[in-house]
N, C-alpha and C positions, 0 to 999 in steps of 0.2 A: 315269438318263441318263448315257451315258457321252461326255467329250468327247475325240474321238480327237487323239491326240500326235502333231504332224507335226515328222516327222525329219529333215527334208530340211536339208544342209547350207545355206541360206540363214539358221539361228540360228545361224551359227556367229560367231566373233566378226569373220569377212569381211565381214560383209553391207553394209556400204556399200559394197560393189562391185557390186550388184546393183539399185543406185540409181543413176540416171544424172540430173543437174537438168536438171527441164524437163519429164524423161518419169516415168512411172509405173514402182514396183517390179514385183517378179514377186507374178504374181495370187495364189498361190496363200500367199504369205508375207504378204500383204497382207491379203486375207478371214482368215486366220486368227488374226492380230493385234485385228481390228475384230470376230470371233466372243469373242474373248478379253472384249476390252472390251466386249461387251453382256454376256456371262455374268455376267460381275461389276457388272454394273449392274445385273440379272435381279435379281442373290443380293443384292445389300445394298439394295435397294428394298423384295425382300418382309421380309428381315432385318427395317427399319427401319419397315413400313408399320404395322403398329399401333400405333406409341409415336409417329406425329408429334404433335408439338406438349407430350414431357411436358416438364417446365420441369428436371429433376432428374438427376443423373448414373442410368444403368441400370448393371444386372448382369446383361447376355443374354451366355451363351455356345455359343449356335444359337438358330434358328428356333424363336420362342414366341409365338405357335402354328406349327405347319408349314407352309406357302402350299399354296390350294388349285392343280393344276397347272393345271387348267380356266382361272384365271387370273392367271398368276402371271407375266404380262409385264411387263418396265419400262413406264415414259413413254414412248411416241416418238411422240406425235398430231403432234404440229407438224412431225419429223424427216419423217416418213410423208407428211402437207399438203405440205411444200416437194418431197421427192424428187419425189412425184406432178407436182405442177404443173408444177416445173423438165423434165422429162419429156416434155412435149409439146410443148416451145419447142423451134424449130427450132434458135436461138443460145440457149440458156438463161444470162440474165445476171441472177442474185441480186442485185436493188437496192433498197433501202427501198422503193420504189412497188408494184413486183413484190408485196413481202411486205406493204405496206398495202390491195394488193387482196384479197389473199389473205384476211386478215384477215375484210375486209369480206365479203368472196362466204360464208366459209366458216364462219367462228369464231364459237363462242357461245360463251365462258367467262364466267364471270363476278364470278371471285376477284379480289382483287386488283388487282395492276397490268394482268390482264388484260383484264378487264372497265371501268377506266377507257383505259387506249387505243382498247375499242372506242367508247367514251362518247366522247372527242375524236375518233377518226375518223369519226366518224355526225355529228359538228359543222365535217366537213371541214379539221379540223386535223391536218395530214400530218405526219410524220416530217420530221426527226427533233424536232418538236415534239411531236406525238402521244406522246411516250413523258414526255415532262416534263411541259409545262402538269399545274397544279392534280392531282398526284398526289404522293399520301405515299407509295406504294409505287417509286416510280422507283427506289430502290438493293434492290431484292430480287432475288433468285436466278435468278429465271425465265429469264431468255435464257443465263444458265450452264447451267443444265442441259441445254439444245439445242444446245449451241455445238459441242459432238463431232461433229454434222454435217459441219461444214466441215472439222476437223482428219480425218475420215473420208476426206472428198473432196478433201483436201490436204495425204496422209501426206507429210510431211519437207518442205513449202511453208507454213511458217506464214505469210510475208507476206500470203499470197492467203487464208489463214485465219482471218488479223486482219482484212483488208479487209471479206471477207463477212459477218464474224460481226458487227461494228459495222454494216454495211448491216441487218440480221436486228433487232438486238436494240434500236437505235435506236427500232424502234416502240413498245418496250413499257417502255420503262428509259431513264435517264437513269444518267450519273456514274459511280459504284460499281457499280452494277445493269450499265451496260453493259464497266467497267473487268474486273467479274468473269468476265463471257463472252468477254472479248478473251484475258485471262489465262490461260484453259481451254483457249481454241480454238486459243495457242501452245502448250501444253502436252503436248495431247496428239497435236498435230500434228509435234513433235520428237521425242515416245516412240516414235514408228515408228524409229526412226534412232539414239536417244540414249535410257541408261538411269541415268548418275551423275546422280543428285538434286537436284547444286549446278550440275551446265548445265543441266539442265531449268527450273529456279526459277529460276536466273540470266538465259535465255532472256525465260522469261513474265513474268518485274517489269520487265523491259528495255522490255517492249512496252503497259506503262499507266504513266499519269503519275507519276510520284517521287515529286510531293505529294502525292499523294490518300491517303485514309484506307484506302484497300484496300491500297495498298500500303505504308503503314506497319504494317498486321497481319502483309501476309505475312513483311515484314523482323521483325518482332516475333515472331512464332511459329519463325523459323526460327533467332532466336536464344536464343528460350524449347527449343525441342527438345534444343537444342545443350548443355542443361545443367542438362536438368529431363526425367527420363527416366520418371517416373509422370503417366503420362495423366491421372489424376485433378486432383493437384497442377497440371500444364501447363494442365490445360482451367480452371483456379480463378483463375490467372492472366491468362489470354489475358481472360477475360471481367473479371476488374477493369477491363479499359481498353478493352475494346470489346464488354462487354454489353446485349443491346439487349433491349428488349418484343416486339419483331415476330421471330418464329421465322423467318422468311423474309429477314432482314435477308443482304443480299450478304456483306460483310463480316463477320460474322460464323459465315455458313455457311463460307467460304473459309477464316478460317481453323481449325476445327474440319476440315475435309478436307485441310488439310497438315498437322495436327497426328498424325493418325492416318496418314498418311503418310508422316511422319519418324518417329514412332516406332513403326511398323509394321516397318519396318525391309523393305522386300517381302515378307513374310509377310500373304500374301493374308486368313488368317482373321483375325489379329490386327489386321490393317489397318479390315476392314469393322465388327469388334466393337468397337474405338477409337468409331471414327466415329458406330458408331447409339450407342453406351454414353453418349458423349457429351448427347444426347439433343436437344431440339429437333427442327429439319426433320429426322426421323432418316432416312426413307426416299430423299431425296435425298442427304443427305452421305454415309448409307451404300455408296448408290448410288455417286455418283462419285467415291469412296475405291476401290469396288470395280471401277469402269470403269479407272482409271487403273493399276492392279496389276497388272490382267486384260490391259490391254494391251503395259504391259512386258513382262511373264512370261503369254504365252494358259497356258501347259501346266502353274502353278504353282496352280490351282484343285482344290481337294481336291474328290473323287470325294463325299465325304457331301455337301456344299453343292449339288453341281451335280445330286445325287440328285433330290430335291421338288421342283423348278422346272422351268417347261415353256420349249423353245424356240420354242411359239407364240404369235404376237404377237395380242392386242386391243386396240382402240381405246377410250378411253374415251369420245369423242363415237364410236357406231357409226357415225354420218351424215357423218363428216368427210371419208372419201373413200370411196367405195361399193368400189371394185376396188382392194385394197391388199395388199402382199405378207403369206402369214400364216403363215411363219415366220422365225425370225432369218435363216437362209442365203440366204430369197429375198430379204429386204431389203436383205443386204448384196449380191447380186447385181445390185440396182438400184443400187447403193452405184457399184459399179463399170462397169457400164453407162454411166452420166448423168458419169462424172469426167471422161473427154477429151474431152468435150464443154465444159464449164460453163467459163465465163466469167468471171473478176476485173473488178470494176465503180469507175470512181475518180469518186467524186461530186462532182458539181460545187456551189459554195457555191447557199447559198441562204436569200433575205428571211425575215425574223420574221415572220410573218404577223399581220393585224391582230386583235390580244384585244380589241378594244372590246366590239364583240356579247357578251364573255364576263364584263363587269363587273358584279356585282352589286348591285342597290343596297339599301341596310337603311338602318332607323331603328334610334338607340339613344338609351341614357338610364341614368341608375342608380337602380334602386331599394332606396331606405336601410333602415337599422332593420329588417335583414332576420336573425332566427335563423336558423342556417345549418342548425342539427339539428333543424328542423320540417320535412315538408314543407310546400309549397307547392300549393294545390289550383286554388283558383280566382286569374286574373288578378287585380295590387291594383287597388281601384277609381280610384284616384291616380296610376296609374301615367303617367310621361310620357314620350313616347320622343320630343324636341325637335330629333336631331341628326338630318341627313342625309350618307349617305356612298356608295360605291363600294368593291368589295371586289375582287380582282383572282384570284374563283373560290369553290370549294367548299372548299378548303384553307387552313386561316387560323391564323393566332395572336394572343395578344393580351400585352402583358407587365404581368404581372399588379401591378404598381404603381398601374396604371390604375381598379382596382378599391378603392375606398374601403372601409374595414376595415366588416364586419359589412352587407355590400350584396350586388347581384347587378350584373352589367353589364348590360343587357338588350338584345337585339336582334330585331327585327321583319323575316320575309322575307316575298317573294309567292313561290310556285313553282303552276306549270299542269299540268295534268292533261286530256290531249286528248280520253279519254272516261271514263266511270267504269269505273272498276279498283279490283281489292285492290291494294295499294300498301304498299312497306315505308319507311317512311321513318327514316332513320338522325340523328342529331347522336352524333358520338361525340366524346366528350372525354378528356381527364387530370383536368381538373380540375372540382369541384362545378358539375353543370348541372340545367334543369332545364326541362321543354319543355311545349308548349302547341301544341296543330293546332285552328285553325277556332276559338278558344279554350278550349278544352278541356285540363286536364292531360293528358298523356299518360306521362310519364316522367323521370328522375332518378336522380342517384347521388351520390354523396359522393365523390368522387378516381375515378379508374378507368384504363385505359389506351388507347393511339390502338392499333386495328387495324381502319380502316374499308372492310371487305369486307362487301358483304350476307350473307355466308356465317359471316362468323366476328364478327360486331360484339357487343361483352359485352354481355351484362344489361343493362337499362335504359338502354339507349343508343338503345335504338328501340323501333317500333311497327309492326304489319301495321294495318293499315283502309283499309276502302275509301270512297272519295272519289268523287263526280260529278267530271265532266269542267267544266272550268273553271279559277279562279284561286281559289287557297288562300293560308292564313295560315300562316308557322312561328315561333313566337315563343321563343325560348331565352335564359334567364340563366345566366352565368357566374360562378364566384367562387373564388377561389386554394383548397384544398386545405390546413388548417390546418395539417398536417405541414408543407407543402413550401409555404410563405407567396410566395416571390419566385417557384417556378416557373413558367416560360412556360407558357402557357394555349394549349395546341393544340387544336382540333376542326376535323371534315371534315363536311361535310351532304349527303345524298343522298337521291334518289329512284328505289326500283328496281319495276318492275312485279313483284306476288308469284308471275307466272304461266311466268318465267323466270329471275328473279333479276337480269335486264339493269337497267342504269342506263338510266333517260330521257333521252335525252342534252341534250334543252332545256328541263327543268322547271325550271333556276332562270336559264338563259340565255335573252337578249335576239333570240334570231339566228329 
């Protein structure tokens, strides 16, 4: 695949003359720019797509294996869901409700922060709650990666870029999770217009909170860049101080995508092989190392890279939107189609809504005299769970002083079940747990880490069975992790049907 070089003197270094505020550039400097940045989102996806999640620096210097072309398109479900929708609206005005319908009518995902925003919105908790309540994943990447929408439909308009992208990602993120899509959606909404690296950056941290931990990476990475010129070395430091368990963590995808960034130096190959080499979420940070180059510089994509990759696009939900554009040109022809049209949206404040119905109640108690390197099989017969409480969700911690040396903390849930189903039910933990369904052992581990996705939950963090419809029992003991005696005691608890991966969204709520 050859991607044709356009000459037109609108690269020249006039082109701010060819932007007028208010109105749109020339189309054709425009699409070429936004082909730029899917190519290189194309290339370092597939680049990245077999190594996500390895935990370890790589040494790819190309495609290992080559991407099939049949399918070898980025991400763009949700870009594709929104364009679509936005599409039909006679005012098309991007507003969290707009995108909490959408959600609802449309989306089945079930990773992640995904899949809990659909779980609060099927409990009619709206945005921008819907993206916080009782979720561990609210600082992850997910609405970064979609945010190039808006800087698409808002070349050299980042205010109206920032506005939308907060409206978008509000549903499914909180905090950093939403700081990192505001930060993109400046970012690459000013690379239409602007290519020094210090008003780009300068720009995008301008436009999230000072304090926040996203933006003390990105001040940290970009003064790590400045004087640490081996990616290996750079990436060994950035994660002393902001290494996380979750591969999908906001902040620390961000900054592994400016680090490859800065010292890619725009050198397109070296920029996307930083980024996946890096390793973790590699096919997203690949990705948007290589969207952001791609659109600086459309015509600085090496001819092998742009070889193996198709520019037709597939859906990973095929059902998401039946009539969707199915190559890159026609999508960005919708790109620009839907821009002088779409609408900046300034939301108006709005109530907490009431979490009562979402409080859950448990019994607890400690059970002593407990060896921690046995398991545990059948319930003790002694056992007494005396206390009653309320817990404020599925996401809990406990600090682990609470736990008397050589004991388990023990806690008693009910969760319902509307009819019989296979059922996967998760406790996932950090620290020593150890679980009981209908009273039955089910599962256990010794220390482990929090990533509570039905999709990705470790080893013995859970169970598939199936259950009559009714009221069940989840009984789990907790207990510090002998290495890490004071750490905080995180676990998440869920209920996902096995016949979608969906959460229940009322098996341990009151509503």
């Amino acid at each position: 695949m050859t991607f044709k070089v356009f000459r037109d003197s609108v690269f020249s270094a006039c082109i701010i003359s060819n932007y007028v505020r208010g109105a749109f550039m020339d189309k054709e400097y425009w699409s070429h720019k936004i082909k730029g940045a899917l190519l290189g989102k194309t290339i370092g996806e597939n680049l990245g797509r077999p190594y996500l999640g390895a935990h370890e620096p790589l040494e790819l210097t190309f495609y290992d294996p080559l991407p099939d072309p049949d399918s070898s398109s980025c991400f763009l479900d949700f870009q594709i869901l929104w364009l679509d929708e936005l599409s039909k609206m006679p005012h098309p005005v991007p507003e969290r409700n707009f995108f909490a319908q959408c959600w609802l009518d449309h989306i089945r995902y079930y990773d992640a922060e995904y899949g809990i925003a659909l779980r609060n919105l099927r409990n009619s908790i709206m945005p921008p709650w819907s993206g916080n309540f009782d979720d561990y994943f609210s600082d992850n990447f997910g609405a970064a990666r979609r945010a190039d929408l808006w800087a698409f439909l808002n070349p050299a308009k980042p205010d109206t870029a920032l506005k939308i992208t907060y409206e978008d990602s509000c549903v499914d993120h909180d905090k950093d999770g939403v700081f990192a899509a505001e930060f993109f959606a400046v970012l690459l909404s000013n690379a239409f217009i602007e290519s020094n690296p210090d008003a780009l950056l300068n720009a995008a941290l301008a436009a999230i909170p000072g304090e926040s931990r996203l933006a003390e990476a990105v001040r940290f990475t970009r003064e790590l860049c400045a004087r640490e010129n081996d990616w290996k070395e750079a990436r060994r430091q950035f994660l002393a101080k902001f290494d996380s368990e979750n591969y999908e963590d906001g902040v620390m995808n961000t900054g592994f995508i400016l680090l490859a960034y800065l010292l890619g130096n725009g050198d397109f190959e070296k920029t996307v092989l930083i980024a996946a080499n890096c390793a973790r979420n590699t096919p997203v940070n690949a990705g948007m190392a290589g969207e952001l180059v791609g659109l600086l510089k459309p015509d600085s994509i090496p001819e092998r890279w742009l070889a193996p990759v198709s520019e037709k696009i597939q859906l990973s939900d095929p059902e998401l939107v039946m009539d969707y554009p199915q190559t890159l040109d026609a999508f960005i022809e919708q790109i620009l189609e839907l821009a002088p049209r779409i609408e900046a949206h300034t939301p108006r404040s709005c109530d907490q809504p009431d979490f009562t119905p979402f409080l859950i109640p448990v019994q607890f108690g400690i059970h002593r005299n407990w060896n921690r390197w046995h398991e545990i099989l059948p319930i003790p017969e002694y056992l007494h769970l005396d206390k009653e409480y309320t817990i404020p969700g599925t996401f809990n911690y406990l600090d682990a002083f609470e736990v008397p040396p050589n004991s388990l903390y023990m806690m008693r849930f009910q969760f319902t079940i509307d009819e019989t189903k296979k059922v996967r039910v998760i406790f996932n933990c950090n620290a020593t747990s150890r679980v009981w369904v209908d009273g039955v052992y089910r599962f256990g581990r010794d220390g482990g880490w929090v990533t509570p996705s039905f999709d990705t939950v470790p080893h013995n963090q859970y169970c598939d069975i199936t259950l009559e419809g009714g009221v069940h029992e989840l009984l789990a003991g907790v207990a510090p992790v002998p290495a890490k005696p004071s750490e905080t005691i995180l676990w998440v608890m869920g209920i996902a049907d096995c016949a979608d991966s969906q959460w229940l969204p009322y098996a341990f709520f009151n509503n």
